[in-house]
GUDOLO-601963 format. One record per residue (C-alpha): x, y, z. Coordinates in steps of 0.1 Angstrom, whole numbers, padded with zeros to 4 digits, always signed. Example, Ala and Ser with C-alpha at 12.3 -4.5 7.8 and 13.67 -1.06 7.14 Angstrom:
BEGIN
+0123-0045+0078+0137-0011+0071
END
This chain:
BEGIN
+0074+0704-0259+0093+0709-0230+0123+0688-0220+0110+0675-0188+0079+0660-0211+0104+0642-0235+0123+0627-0209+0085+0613-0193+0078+0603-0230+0110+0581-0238+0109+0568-0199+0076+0556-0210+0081+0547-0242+0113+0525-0232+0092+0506-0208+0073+0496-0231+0101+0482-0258+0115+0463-0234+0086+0444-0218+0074+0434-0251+0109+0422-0261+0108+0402-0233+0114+0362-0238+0087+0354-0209+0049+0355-0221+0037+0359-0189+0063+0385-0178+0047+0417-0162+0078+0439-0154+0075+0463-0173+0037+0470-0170+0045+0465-0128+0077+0491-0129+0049+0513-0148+0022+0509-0120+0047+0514-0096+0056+0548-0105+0018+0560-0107+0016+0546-0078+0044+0567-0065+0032+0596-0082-0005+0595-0063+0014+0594-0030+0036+0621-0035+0005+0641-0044-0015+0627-0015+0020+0635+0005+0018+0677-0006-0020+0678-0001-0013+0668+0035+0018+0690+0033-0009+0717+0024-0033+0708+0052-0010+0709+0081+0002+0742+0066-0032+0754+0065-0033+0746+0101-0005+0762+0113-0017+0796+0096-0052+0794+0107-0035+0789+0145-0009+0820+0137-0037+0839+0126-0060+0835+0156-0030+0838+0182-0027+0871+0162-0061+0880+0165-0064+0872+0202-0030+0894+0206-0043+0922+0192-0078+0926+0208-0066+0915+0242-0035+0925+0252-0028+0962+0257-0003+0979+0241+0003+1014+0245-0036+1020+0261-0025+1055+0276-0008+1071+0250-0025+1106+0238-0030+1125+0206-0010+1115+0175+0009+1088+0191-0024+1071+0202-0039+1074+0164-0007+1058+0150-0010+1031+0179-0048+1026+0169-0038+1021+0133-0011+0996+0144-0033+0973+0162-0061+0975+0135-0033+0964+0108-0018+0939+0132-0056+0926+0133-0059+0927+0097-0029+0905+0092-0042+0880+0113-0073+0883+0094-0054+0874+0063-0035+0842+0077-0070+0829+0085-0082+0834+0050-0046+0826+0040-0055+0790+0058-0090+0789+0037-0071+0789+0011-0047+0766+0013-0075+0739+0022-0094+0745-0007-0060+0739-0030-0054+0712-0008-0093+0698-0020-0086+0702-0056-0052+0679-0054-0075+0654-0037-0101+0659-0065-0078+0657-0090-0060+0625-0074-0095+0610-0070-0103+0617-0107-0069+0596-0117-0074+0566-0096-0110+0561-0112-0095+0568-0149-0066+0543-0138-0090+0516-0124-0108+0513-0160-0074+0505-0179-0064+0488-0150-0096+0466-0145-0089+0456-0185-0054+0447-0181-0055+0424-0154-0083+0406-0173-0061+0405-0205-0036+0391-0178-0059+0363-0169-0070+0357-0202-0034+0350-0212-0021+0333-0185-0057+0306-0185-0048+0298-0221-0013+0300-0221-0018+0269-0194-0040+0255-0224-0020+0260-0248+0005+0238-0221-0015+0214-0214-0024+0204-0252+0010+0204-0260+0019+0181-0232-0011+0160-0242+0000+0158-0280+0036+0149-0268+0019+0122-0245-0001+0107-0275+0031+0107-0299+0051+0085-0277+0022+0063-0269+0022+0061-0312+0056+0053-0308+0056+0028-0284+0026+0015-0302+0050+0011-0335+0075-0009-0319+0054-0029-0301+0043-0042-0340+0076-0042-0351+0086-0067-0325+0057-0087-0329+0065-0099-0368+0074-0129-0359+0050-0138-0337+0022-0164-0351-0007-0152-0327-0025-0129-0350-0051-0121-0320-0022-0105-0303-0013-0089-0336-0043-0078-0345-0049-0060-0311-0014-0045-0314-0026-0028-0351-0055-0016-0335-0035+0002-0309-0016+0016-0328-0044+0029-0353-0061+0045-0324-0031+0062-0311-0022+0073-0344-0061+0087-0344-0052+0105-0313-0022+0115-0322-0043+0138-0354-0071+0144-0327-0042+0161-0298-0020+0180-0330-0050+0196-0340-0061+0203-0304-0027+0216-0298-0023+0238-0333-0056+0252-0318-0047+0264-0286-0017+0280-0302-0037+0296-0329-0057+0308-0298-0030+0321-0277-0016+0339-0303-0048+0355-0306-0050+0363-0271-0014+0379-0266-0018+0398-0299-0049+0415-0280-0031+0416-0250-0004+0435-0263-0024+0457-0283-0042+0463-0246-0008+0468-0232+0004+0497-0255-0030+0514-0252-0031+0518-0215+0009+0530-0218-0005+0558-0234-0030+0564-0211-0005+0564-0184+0017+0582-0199-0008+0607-0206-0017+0605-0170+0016+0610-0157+0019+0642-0181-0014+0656-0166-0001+0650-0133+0032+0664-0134+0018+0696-0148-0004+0696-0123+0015+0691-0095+0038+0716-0107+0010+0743-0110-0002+0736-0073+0039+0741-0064+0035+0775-0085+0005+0785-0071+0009+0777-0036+0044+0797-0036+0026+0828-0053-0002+0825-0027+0027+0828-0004+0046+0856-0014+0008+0878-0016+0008+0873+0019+0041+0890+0028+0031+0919-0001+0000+0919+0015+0016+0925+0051+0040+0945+0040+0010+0968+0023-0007+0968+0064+0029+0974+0076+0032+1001+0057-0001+1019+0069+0012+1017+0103+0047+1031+0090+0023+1065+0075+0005+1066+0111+0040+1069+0125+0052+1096+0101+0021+1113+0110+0033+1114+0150+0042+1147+0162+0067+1146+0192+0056+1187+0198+0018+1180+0191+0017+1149+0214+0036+1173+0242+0015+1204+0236-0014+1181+0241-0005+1170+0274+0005+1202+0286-0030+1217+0276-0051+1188+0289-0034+1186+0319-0021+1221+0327-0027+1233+0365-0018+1268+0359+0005+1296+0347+0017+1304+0380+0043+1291+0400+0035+1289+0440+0059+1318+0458+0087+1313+0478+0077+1307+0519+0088+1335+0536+0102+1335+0571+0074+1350+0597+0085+1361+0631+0057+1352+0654+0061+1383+0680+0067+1402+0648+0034+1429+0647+0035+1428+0605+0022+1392+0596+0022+1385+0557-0019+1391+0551-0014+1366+0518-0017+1325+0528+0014+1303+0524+0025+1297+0492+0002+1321+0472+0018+1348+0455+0005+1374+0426+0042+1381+0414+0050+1377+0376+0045+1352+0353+0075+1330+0348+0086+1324+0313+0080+1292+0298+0112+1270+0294+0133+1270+0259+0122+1244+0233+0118+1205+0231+0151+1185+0232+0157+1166+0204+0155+1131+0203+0193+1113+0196+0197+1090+0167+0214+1061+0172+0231+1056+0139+0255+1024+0150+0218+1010+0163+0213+0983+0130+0177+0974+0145+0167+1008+0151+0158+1032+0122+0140+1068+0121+0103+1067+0100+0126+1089+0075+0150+1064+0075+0130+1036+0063+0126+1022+0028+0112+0987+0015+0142+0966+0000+0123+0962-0035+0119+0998-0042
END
C-alpha cells in the first residue's frame, strides 16, 4: 500500500474517532468535514475536466490555424528540382502536424468525458449513503427531542408529586377530611403519573439508544464507502494526470518523427543538381553574342554578318559552384549534417 493511501486511510479513519467521541449527540462535524472534502474532491475533478476542455480547444484552434497555413499561404511556390521536393515534403508534414493537434483535441475531449463519467458515477454512489445518513440524522434528532420531552414531562410529574406530598403533610392538622381526602387523591394520581411518565421516559431512552447505536453503525459504514471513494478517485485523478501528460509528450515525438522527414528531404537537396537544373531548363544557348564592331559608312567592305551574331568559338564554361559559408558563431543556424535530436 502506497504511502499516499495510508495517509487517506488514517485522515479518514481519524475523522471518524473523533466525531464519535464527541460529547454532543447531535453533533455532525465530523461526517460535514468528511462531505466537505468529497465535495472538494468532485470540484477539483470537475475543475481538470474543464482544464482538459479548454485545452482541447486551444489545440483543435492551433491545429486548424496550421492547416489553413499550410494549404494557403505560399511558401517557396517557385523553387525547382530537389529543393522544391524537400519544400513539398515540408508543407505535407507541417499539414500532418496540424492534423495531429486536431486529433490531439479529439482526444483530450474524450478524456475530458470519462472524468465527467466517472464524477457522475460518484455523485450517484454518494447520493445512496448520503440519502441514508441524513435520514439516520432525522431519525435521531426526532427522538432525541422525544427522549427530551419525556424527560421533561417525567421531571414535571415528580415535582407535582412533590408538591402534592407537602401539601398532605401540611394538612395533618386540619379537621376537614373533604379537603384531606382530595389532597390523598392528588397525590395518588400524581404518584400514578409519576410511574406512567418514568416509564414513558425509560422508553424513549431505551429508544434512542437504539436509534444512535444504528446511527452510528450507519456512520462507520458510509466512512468506508467514502473513504473508498476518495481512494478510487485519487487514483483516478492521478491516472488522467499520467495519461494526459503521456498524451502530450506523443505529440512532440510524434512531431518531431514529421520534422524529421522534412530534415531527410533537406539532406536529399542538391545545391549542384538544383543549379544544373536551371541551367538546362532555362539555357538560351552556348554562344555568346560577338563583340559590335565599328563600321565606317563610306567604307566599300561592310561586315556581311548582322549585329551581334558571330560563329567564333565556343567560350568555356566558368570554374565550379562557390561554396556556401558556414556560419559557425550562428547558434540558430545549423547545416542538415550538423543536426542531431537531443535524446539520441
Amino acid at each position: 500500500m502506497s504511502g499516499s493511501l495510508v495517509a487517506a486511510y488514517s485522515w479518514f479513519d481519524a475523522t471518524v474517532c473523533s466525531f464519535l467521541q464527541s460529547t454532543d449527540i447531535l453533533s455532525t462535524v465530523g461526517y460535514d468535514c468528511i462531505i466537505q472534502h468529497l465535495n472538494n474532491g468532485r470540484k477539483n475533478c470537475k475543475e481538470f475536466e474543464e482544464f482538459l476542455k479548454e485545452r482541447a480547444s486551444i489545440e483543435e484552434k492551433y491545429g486548424k490555424d496550421l492547416l489553413s497555413l499550410s494549404r494557403k499561404k505560399p511558401c517557396g511556390q517557385s523553387e525547382i528540382n530537389t529543393l522544391k521536393r524537400a519544400l513539398d515534403v515540408f508543407k505535407q508534414q507541417v499539414d500532418n502536424v496540424a492534423q495531429c493537434h486536431i486529433q490531439l483535441a479529439q482526444t483530450l475531449r474524450e478524456e475530458a468525458r470519462k472524468m465527467e463519467e466517472f464524477r457522475e458515477k460518484q455523485k450517484l454512489q454518494r447520493k445512496k449513503t448520503e440519502t441514508i445518513m441524513d435520514a439516520a440524522h432525522k431519525q435521531r434528532s426526532s427522538q432525541f427531542k422525544k427522549a427530551m420531552d419525556a424527560k421533561k414531562n417525567y421531571e414535571q410529574k415528580c415535582r407535582d408529586k412533590d408538591e402534592a406530598e407537602q401539601a398532605v403533610h401540611r394538612s395533618a392538622n386540619v379537621a376537614n377530611p373533604r379537603q384531606q381526602e382530595k389532597l390523598f387523591v392528588k397525590l395518588a394520581t400524581s404518584k400514578s403519573a409519576v410511574e406512567d411518565s418514568d416509564k414513558a421516559y425509560m422508553l424513549h431512552i431505551n429508544m434512542l439508544e437504539k436509534v444512535r447505536e444504528d446511527w452510528q453503525s450507519e456512520h462507520v459504514k458510509a466512512c468506508e464507502v467514502f473513504e473508498a471513494q476518495e481512494c478510487e478517485r485519487i487514483n483516478f485523478f492521478r491516472n488522467a494526470l499520467w495519461l494526459h501528460v503521456n498524451q502530450l509528450s506523443q505529440q512532440c515525438v510524434t512531431n518531431d518523427e514529421m520534422y524529421e522527414q522534412v530534415r531527410k528531404s533537406l539532406e536529399m537537396c542538391s545545391i549542384e543538381k538544383d543549379i544544373q537544373y536551371f541551367v538546362n531548363q532555362r539555357k538560351t544557348g552556348q554562344t555568346p553574342p560577338a563583340p559590335i564592331m565599328y563600321e565606317n559608312f563610306y567604307s566599300p567592305q561592310r561586315s556581311a554578318a548582322p549585329p551581334g551574331k558571330t560563329s567564333g568559338p565556343n567560350i568555356a564554361r566558368r570554374g565550379p559552384l562557390p561554396v556556401p559559408k558556414r556560419l559557425p558563431s550562428d547558434p540558430d543556424y545549423s547545416l542538415v549534417e550538423d543536426y542531431t535530436l537531443l535524446y539520441q
